[in-house]
Every structure is written in structure tokens, then in C-alpha cells.
C-alpha positions as MATLAB code, in Angstrom:
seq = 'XXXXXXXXXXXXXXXXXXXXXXXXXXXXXXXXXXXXXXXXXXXXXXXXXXXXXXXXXXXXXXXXXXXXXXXXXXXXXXXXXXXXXXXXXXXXXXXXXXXXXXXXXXXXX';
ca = [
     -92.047   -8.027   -9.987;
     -90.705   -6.562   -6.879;
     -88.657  -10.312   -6.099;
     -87.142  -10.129   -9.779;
     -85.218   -7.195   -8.965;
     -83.925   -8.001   -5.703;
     -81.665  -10.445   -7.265;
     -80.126   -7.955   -9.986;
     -78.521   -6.265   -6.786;
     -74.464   -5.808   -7.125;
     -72.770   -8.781   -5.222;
     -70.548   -7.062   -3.316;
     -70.806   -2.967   -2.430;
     -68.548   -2.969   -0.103;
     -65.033   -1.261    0.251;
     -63.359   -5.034   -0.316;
     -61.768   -4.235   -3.612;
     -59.766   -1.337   -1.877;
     -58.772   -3.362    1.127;
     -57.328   -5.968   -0.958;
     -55.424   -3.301   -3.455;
     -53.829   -1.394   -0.156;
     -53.146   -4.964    1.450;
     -50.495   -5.404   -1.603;
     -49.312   -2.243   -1.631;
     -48.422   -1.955    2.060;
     -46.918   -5.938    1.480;
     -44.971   -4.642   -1.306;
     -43.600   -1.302    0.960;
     -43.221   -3.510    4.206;
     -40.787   -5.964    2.237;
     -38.960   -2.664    0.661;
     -38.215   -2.018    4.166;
     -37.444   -5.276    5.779;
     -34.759   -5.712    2.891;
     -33.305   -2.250    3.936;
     -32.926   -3.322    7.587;
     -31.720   -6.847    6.379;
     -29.111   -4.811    4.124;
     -27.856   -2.735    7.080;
     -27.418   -5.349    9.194;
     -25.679   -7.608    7.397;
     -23.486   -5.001    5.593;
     -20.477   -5.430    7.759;
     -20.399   -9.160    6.801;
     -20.832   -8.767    3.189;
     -20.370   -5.747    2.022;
     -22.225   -5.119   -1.380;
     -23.651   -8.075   -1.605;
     -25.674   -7.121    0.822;
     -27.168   -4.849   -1.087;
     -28.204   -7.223   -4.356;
     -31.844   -8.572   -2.258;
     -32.706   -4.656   -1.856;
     -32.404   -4.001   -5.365;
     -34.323   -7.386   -6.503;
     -36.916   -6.781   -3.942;
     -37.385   -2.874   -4.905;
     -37.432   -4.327   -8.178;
     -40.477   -7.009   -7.886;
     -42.094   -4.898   -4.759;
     -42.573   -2.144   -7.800;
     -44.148   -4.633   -9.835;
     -46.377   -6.137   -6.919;
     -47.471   -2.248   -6.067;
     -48.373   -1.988   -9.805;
     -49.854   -5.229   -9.950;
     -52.242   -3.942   -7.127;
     -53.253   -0.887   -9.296;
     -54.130   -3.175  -11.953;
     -56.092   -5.611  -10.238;
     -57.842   -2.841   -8.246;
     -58.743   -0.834  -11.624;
     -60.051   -4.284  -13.489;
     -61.885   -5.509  -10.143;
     -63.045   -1.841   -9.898;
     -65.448   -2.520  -13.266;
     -63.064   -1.580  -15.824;
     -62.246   -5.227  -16.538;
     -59.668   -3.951  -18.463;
     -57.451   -7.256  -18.205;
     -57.706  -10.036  -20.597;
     -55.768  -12.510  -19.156;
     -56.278  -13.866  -15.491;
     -53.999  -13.353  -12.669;
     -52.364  -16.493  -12.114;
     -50.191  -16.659   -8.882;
     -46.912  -14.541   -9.969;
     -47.415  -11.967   -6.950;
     -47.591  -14.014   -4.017;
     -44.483  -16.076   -5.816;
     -42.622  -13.022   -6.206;
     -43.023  -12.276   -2.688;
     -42.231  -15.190   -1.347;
     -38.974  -15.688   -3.479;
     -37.977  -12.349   -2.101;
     -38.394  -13.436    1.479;
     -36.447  -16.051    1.092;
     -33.995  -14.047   -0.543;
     -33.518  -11.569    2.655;
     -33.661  -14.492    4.697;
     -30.763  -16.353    2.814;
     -28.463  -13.386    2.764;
     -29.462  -12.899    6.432;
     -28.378  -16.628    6.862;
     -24.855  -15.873    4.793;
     -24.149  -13.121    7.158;
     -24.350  -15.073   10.232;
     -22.675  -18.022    8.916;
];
């Protein structure tokens, strides 16, 4: 009896879930910042277009941060999402890198 129950133990108790959700968040508030810097110093190059990456990043960084929240809450035993998660954060990140590095690119060009 007492080997039956050792196997309905939780997979993972550990603090995993909330390492992953604060991983996105501080991804999503690091690339707020880097597109601030990468605004300022290309602003004397190209004026307000420098400023179009911030906005799309602050834009899809909000989403990413709320992303987190939602993944944390359903991973957290809500399960409170029906579809699965597919790979649209990490994509949204990346296309916003490449966005701060392109207008980086244009400035030094």
C-alpha cells in the first residue's frame, strides 16, 4: 500500500513555474530598455524614426509580460488555457531584436 502512494506524489514542487514566469518578464523589461538606449543613440541619425522599434517593442514586450502571467497562472494549476502555447513569444522577441539591431544598422550606415 505504502509503494502505491509514493507514485501519486506531484511531479514537480519546486519554485520552477515562478522562475520561468520572472525569466519572461525580466526578457520582456530588458528589451524595453535596450530599445530605449538603441533609440537614444541613434536619434541624431534618424530622428523619429528612431523611435518606431521602442514603440513596437513596448508594444509586444507588454504582451510577452502578459503572456508570462498567463502561462504562470495556467502552469500554476488553474489550467485555465485551452489552447497551447505555440512559439509566438520567443518569435516576438526575436523579431524585435532584430528590429533594434536593424535601426542600429541604419544609423551607422
Amino acid at each position: 500500500m505504502a509503494e502505491a502512494s509514493r507514485g501519486a506524489e506531484p511531479a514537480d514542487v519546486g519554485l520552477a513555474n515562478e522562475r520561468t514566469a520572472l525569466a519572461w518578464q525580466r526578457t520582456a523589461l530588458s528589451l524595453v530598455g535596450g530599445s530605449a538606449i538603441v533609440a537614444r543613440l541613434s536619434w541624431s541619425e534618424l530622428g523619429l524614426v528612431a523611435l518606431v522599434p521602442v514603440f513596437v517593442t513596448v508594444v509586444l514586450a507588454l504582451w510577452v509580460f502578459l503572456e508570462s502571467n498567463f502561462r504562470y497562472a495556467h502552469d500554476a494549476g488553474t489550467r485555465s488555457r485551452g489552447r497551447s502555447r505555440g512559439g509566438r513569444a520567443p518569435l516576438f522577441l526575436t523579431l524585435c531584436v532584430v528590429a533594434l539591431a536593424g535601426t542600429e544598422l541604419l544609423a551607422l550606415s
